[in-house]
N, C-alpha and C positions, 0 to 999 in steps of 0.2 A: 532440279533447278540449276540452271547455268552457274558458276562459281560470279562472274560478274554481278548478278541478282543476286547470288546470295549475301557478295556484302556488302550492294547498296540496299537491302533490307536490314542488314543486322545494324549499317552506319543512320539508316532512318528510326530503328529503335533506340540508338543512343540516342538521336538527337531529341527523340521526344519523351525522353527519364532528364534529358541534362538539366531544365528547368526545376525540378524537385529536387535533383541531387546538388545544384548549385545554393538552391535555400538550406538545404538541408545541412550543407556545408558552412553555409554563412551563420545561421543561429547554432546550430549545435558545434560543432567538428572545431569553427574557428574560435568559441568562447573557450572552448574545454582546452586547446590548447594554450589560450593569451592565459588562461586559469594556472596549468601548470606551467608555466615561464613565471607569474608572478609568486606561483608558490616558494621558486629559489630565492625569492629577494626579500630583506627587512623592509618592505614598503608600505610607507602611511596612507597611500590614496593620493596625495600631490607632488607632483614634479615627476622626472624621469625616474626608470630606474635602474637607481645607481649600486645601492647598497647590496650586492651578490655575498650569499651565507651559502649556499651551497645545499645542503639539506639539514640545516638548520631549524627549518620553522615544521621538519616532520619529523626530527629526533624530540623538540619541542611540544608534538603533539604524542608521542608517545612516553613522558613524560606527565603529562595534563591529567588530573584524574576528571577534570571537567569533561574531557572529550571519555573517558570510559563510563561515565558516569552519563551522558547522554547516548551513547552506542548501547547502554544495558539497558534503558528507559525506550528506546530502539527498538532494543531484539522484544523487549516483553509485548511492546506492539505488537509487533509482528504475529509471536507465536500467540496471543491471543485473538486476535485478526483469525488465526490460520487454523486453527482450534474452535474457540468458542463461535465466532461469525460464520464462519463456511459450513460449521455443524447446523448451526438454527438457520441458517440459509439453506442447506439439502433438505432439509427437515420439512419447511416453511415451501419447497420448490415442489417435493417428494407429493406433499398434501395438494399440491395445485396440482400436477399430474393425475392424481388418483380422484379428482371434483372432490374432495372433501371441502375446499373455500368454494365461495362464487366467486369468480373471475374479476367481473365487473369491478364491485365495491371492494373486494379483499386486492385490487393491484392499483387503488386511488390510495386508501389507506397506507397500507406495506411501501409505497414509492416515493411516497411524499417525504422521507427525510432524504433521499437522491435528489431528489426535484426541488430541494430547495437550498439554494447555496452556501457553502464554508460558512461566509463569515455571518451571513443573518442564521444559520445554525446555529455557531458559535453564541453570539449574542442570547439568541433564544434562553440555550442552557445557563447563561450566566447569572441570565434572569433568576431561573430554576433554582439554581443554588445558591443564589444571596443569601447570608444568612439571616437576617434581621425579614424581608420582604418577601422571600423567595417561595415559590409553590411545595418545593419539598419538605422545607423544613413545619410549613402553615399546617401540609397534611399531618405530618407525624405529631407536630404539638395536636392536631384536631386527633388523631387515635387515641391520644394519650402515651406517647411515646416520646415525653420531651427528654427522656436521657439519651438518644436516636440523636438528638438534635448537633448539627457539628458546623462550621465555617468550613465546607468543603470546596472550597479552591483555596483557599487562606492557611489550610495547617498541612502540613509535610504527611501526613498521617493519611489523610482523605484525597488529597489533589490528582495525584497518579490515575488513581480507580474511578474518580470522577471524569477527567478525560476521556480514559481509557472506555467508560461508558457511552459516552459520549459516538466516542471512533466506532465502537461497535455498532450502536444507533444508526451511525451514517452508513456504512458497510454492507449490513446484513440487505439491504435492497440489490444493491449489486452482483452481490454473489450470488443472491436467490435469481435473478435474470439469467445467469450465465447459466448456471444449474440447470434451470428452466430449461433453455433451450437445447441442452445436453440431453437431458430428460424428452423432450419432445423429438429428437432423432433417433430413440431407440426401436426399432421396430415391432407392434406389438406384441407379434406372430411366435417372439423369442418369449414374452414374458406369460404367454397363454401356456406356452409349452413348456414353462416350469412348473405351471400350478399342475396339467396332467401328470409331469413328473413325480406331483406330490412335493416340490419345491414353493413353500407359501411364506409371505410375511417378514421377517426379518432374515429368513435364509436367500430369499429371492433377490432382496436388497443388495445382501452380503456375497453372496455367486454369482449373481447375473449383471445386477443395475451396476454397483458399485465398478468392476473390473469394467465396464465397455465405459464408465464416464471417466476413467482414472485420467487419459491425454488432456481433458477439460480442465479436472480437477488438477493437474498441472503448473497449466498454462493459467489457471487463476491461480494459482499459490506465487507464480512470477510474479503476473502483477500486482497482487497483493502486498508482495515484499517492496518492489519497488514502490508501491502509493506510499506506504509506512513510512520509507525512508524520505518520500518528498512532500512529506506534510507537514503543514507550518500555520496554516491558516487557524484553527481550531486551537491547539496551543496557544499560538503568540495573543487570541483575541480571550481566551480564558486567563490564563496564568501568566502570559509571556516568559516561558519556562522556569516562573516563581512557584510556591515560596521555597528559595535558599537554593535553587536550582533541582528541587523534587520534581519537575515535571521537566525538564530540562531533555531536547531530544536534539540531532545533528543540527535540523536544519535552524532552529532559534539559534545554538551556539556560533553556527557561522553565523548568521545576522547579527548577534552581539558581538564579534571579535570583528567585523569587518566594518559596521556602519556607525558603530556605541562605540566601539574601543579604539579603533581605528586602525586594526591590525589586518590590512588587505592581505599581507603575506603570509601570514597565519594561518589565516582565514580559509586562504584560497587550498593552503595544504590539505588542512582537515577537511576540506570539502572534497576537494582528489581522493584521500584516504576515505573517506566514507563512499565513495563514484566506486573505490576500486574492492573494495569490501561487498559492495553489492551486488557490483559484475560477478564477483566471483560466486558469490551467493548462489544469483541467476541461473549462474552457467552450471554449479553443480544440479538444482533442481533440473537444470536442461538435461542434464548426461542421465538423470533418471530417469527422464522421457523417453530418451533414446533407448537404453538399453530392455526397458521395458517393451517400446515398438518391436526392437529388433526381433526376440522369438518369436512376439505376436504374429510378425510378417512372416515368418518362415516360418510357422505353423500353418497359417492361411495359405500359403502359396504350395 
């Protein structure tokens, strides 16, 4: 290709990214930065800003036992997310692969907490756990299990575990889809020829399935970490990170320090700090990927 053509094709492929990189620019790239400009400043939300602290309001957050005390309600997200739900999701995936469900009914069932949104979730479960009204507590008084009986969003003791139930409820459809289709690219011809091997069952899983879906299993543990850290909706409509800040996680505490307390510059920090905590997160699960692909590829090649 003549050099002239080749860079009015490569200036025709700018031209037609520039529309998505200019959004892309405008909602994400320009908030995150007006975010950290306001992180420098003692600023209430009105007027200009004047009041420059410098790094102030992130020596402030480190500092906070609020903000460590919603990063550990955080991580337990997470590694439960990343454990218990991807476990009963492979599981839940592994049995649709093998027809042990029917398809049809067992993916109306299994989907219907994805398919049905945040906040009417949220709502749902609140129902659930009233204490006085609620289906859980009706069952167990009907077992005869009324020492069972607790105000689970209401006491420090039960609130955490009841979210965290909650989160996992929502989840496990998700991960079970991605699995799914990780599962459904494997080709069969590899999995016939471990059982000739004499490779059957829980070893097949463990040497075959498991190492070719690991890029998957990944790539869902990224986003899993990032959902964790940007959920708010389920939280704030159950507990609003009460009682006494038990259920208390990033994204309520920025909502309370910036719109309830009125601390935009605070606010804005600890939101940086948690942005930048989770990049980093991100980025190390990525260097696992990679270094895992690397022999893979120069084994294959």
């Amino acid at each position: 290709m003549p050099p002239r053509q080749a860079v009015k094709k490569q200036l025709l492929a700018y031209a037609m990214i520039f529309p998505a990189l200019f959004f892309f620019a405008l909602y994400l790239v320009f908030p995150l930065v007006k975010s950290l400009q306001m992180s420098f400043y003692d600023y209430d939300g009105v007027g200009p800003l004047n009041s420059f602290i410098g790094l102030g309001n992130f020596a402030e957050g480190f500092r906070d036992s609020r903000f460590y005390e919603a990063m550990g309600h955080n991580l337990i997200l997470m590694v439960v997310e990343l454990v218990v739900s991807m476990s009963v999701a492979f599981v839940l995936a592994y049995f649709l692969f093998r027809g042990v469900f029917a398809w049809r009914w067992f993916n109306v069932v299994l989907f219907l907490p994805y398919i049905i949104p945040l906040a009417v979730s949220a709502v749902i479960w609140s129902l659930i756990f009233e204490p006085t009204i609620g289906m859980l507590n009706q069952l167990l008084g009907a077992l005869g299990l009324d020492s069972w009986q607790r105000v689970w969003l209401g006491s420090q003791d039960t609130s955490l575990l009841s979210v965290i139930l909650v989160w996992i409820w929502r989840t496990i459809p998700f991960d079970m889809l991605i699995l799914l289709g990780s599962l459904l690219k494997i080709p069969k011809e590899l999995i016939e020829a471990s059982k000739i091997d004499g490779c059957t069952g829980i070893r097949t899983v463990w040497s075959i399935i498991l190492p070719l879906m690991l890029p998957t299993i990944v790539l869902l543990s990224i986003i899993s970490i990032a959902n964790d850290f940007r959920s708010f909706d389920i939280v704030w409509i159950m507990t609003q990170g009460g009682p006494i800040g038990s259920t208390e996680i990033a994204s309520t505490l920025v909502y309370k320090l910036g719109f309830q307390e009125n601390h935009y510059g605070y606010a804005n920090a600890v939101a940086f700090m948690v942005f930048v905590i989770v990049t980093a997160m991100v980025g190390l699960v990525s260097l696992i990927l990679r270094s895992w692909n690397g022999p893979n590829e120069r084994a294959g090649g």
